[in-house]
C-alpha positions as CSV (number, residue, x, y, z in Angstrom):
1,X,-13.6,-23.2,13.1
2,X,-13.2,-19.9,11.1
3,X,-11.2,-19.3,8.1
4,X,-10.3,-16.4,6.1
5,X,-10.4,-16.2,2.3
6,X,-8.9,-13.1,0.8
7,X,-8.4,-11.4,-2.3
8,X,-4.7,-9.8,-2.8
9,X,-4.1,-6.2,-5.0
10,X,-0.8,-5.7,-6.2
11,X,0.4,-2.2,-7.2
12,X,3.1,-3.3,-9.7
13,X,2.0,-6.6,-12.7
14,X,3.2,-9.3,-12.1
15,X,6.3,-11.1,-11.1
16,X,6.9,-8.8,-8.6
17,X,5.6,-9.8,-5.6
18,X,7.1,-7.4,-3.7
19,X,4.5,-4.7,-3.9
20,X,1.1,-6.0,-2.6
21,X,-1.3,-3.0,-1.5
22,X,-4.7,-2.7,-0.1
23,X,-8.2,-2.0,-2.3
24,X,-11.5,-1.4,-0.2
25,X,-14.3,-3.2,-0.3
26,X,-17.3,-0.9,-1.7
27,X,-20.8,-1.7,-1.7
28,X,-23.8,0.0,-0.2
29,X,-24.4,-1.0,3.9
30,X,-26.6,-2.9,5.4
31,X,-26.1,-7.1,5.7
32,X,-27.8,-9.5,3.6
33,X,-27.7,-13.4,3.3
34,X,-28.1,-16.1,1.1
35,X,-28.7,-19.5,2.4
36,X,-28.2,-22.6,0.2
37,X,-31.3,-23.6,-2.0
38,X,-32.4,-27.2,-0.2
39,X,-35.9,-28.9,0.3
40,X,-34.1,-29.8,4.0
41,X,-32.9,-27.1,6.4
42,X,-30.1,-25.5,5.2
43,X,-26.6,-26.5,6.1
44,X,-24.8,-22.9,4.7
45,X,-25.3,-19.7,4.2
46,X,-23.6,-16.2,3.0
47,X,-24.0,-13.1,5.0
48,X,-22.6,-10.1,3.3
49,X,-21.5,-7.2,5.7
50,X,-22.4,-5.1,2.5
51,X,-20.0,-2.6,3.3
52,X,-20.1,-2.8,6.7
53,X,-18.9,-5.6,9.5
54,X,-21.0,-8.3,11.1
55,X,-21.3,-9.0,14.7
56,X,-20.5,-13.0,15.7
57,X,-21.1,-14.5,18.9
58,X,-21.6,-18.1,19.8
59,X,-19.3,-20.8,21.8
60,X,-16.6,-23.4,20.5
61,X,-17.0,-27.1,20.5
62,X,-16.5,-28.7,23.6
63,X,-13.6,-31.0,23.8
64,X,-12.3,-33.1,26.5
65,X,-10.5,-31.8,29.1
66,X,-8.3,-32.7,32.5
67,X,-8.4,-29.2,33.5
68,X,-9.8,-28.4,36.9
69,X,-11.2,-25.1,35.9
70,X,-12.1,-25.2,32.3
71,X,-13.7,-22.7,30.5
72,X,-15.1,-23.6,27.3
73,X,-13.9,-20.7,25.0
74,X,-16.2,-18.0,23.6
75,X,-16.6,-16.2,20.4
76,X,-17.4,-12.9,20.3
77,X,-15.6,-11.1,16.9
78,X,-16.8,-8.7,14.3
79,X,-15.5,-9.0,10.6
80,X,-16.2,-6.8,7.6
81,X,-16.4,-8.9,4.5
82,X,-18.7,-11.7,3.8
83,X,-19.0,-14.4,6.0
84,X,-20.2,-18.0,4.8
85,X,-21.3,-20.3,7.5
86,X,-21.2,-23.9,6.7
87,X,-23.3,-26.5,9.2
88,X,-21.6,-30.4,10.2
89,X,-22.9,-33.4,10.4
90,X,-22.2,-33.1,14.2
91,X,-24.1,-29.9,14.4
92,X,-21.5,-27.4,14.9
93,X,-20.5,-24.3,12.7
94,X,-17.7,-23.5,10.1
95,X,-17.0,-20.0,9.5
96,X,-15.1,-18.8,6.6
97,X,-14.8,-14.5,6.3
98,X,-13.5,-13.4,2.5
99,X,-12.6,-9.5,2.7
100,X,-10.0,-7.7,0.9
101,X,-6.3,-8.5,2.1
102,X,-5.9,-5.3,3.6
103,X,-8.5,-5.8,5.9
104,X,-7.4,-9.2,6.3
105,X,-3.7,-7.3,7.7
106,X,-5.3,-5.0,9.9
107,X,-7.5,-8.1,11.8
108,X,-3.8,-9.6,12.5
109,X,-3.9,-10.0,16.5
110,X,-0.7,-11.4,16.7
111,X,1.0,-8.8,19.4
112,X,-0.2,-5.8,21.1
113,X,-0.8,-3.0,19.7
114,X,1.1,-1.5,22.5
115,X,4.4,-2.7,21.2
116,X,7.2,-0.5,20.1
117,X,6.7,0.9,16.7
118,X,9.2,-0.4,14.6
119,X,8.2,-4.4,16.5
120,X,4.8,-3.7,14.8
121,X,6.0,-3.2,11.5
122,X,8.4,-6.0,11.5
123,X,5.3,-8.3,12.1
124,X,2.7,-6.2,9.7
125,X,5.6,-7.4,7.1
126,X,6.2,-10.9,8.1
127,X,2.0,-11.1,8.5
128,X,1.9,-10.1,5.2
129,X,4.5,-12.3,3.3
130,X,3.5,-15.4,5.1
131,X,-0.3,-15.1,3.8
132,X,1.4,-14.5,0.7
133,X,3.1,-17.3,0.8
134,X,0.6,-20.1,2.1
135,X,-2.7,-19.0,0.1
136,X,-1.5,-20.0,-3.5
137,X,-1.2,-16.3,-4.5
138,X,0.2,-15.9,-8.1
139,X,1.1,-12.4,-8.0
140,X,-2.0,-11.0,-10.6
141,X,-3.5,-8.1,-9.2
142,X,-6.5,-8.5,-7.4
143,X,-6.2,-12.4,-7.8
144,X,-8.8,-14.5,-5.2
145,X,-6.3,-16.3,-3.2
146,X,-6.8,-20.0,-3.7
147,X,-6.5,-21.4,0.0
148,X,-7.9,-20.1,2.9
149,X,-5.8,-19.4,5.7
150,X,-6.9,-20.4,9.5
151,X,-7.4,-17.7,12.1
152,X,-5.8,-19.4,14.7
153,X,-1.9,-20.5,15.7
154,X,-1.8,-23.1,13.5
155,X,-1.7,-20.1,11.0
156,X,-1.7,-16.5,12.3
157,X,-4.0,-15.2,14.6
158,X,-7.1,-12.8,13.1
159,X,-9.8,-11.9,15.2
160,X,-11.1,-9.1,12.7
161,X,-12.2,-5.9,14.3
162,X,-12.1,-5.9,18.0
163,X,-15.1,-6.2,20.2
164,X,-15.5,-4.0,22.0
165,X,-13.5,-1.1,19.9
166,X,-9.7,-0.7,21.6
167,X,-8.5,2.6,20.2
168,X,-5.0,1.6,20.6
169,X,-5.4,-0.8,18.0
170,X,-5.1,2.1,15.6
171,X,-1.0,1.6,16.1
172,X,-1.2,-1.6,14.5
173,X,-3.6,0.2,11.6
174,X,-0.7,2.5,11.0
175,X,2.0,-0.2,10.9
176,X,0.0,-2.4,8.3
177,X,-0.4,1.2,6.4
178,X,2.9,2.5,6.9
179,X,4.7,-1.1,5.1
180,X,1.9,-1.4,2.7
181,X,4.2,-3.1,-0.5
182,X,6.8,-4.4,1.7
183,X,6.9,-8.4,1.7
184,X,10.1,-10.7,2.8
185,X,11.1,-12.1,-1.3
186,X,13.5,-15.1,-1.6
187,X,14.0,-15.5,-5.0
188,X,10.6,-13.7,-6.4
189,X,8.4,-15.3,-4.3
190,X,7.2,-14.0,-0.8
191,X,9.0,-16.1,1.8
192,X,6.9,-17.9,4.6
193,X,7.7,-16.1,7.2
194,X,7.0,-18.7,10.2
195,X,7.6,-16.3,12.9
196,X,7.3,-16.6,17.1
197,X,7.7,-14.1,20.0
198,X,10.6,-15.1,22.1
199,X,13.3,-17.4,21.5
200,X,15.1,-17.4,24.8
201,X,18.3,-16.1,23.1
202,X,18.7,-19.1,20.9
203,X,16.4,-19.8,17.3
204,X,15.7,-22.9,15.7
205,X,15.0,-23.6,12.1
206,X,11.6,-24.1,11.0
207,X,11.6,-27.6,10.4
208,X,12.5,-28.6,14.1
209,X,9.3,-26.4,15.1
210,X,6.8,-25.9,12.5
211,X,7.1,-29.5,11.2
212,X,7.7,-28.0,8.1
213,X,10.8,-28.8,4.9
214,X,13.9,-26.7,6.0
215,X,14.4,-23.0,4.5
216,X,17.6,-21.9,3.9
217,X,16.5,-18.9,5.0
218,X,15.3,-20.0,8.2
219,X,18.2,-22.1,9.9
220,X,19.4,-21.7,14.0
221,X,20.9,-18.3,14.9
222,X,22.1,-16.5,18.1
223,X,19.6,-14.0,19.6
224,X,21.1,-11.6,21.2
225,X,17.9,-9.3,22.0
226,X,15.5,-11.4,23.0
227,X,15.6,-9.9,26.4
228,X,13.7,-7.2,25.3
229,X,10.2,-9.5,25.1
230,X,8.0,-9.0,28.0
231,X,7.5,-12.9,28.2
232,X,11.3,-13.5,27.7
233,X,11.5,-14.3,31.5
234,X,9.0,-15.1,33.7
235,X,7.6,-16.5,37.3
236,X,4.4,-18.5,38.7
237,X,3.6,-19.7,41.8
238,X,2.8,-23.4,42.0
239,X,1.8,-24.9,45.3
240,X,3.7,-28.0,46.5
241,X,0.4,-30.4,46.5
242,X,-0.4,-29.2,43.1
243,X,3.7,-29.9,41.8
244,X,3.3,-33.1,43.5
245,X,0.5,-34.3,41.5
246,X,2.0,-32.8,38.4
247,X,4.7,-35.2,39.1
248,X,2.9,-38.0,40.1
249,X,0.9,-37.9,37.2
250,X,3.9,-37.3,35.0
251,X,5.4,-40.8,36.2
């Protein structure tokens, strides 16, 4: 599991929270840690990146799957920050990353880079706002955030700085820099910007897919445009023994 704590910098006091900016981490390089004082093996640690990024690699839990072919998932990330690492009971690892939230924004891996510019900005500002929104931030300038957002789906996807390097990542850089102080406000609060890729021409409101209390803000509309997604329409070839058995086991 890996989460992300970050610390946001505001370039107007607060209540606006319309202006949130970026402030580098400085520190000299070179990665330290600091594991837990115990008389036992230690079941945390902190690894600072001092400056620089750290290098992760290991495997996820196994879980318990039907699939014919499955691949346990892999890790292999690098993050600039400090990352804590926190031991279960059950033996695997927690990872939690805390870095300043503009390096937080350009970890984002929620489209490719390869996107239309104007597609990445639209999604540098909606990243933005929703972290806003969900981590407890109270608009102070350089306030610690108070809840740690997942890296995953269930939140919005960071895999930190990619391994290895893709230079065209450095689209996605610009977007995050070129909307730096632009957040999504309703009222004078950042909005949570619950946000997906392809709609199929038709939206629904938040609470029919996110589980979440309805926004105003969010409700049903017509989507006239979603055509223009690469995944808006789409084809796969599925044998008539394995449809069969899809059926079958369907009931």
């Amino acid at each position: 599991m890996l989460l992300v704590a970050c610390e946001a910098c505001t370039s107007t006091p607060a209540p606006r929270a319309d202006r949130p900016t970026s402030e580098p981490a400085t520190a000299p390089s070179g990665p330290t840690s600091s594991p837990t004082p115990t008389s036992e093996a230690p079941t945390s640690a902190v690894i600072r990146s001092r400056g620089g990024s750290l290098l992760v690699r290991g495997a996820y839990p196994r879980v318990a799957s039907r699939c014919v072919r499955y691949r346990r998932p892999r890790l292999l990330a690098r993050y600039p920050g400090t990352l804590s690492v926190k031991r279960s009971d059950d033996g695997t690892l927690a990872l939690t990353v805390t870095l300043p939230f503009g390096d937080y924004l350009r970890g984002i891996a929620e489209v490719p880079p390869s996107w239309p510019r104007a597609a990445l900005e639209a999604q540098a500002i909606a990243a933005r706002s929703y972290a806003l929104a969900t981590t407890g931030w109270e608009g102070a300038d350089g306030e610690p955030l108070k809840t740690p957002i997942c890296a995953t789906t269930s939140c919005q996807v960071y895999r930190g700085i990619p391994v290895p390097f893709d230079p065209s990542v450095r689209r996605w850089f610009a977007a995050v820099r070129g909307t730096s102080s632009e957040v999504l406000l309703y009222g004078d609060r950042p909005a949570d910007t619950v946000y997906f890729s392809t709609s199929n021409g038709q939206t629904y409101g938040n609470d029919e897919v996110f589980g979440s209390a309805p926004l105003p803000y969010l409700r049903p509309v017509v989507e006239r445009d979603d055509g223009a997604s690469p995944v808006s329409h789409w084809n796969v070839r599925v044998p008539f023994d394995d449809l069969a058995s899809f059926l079958h086991e369907a009931g």
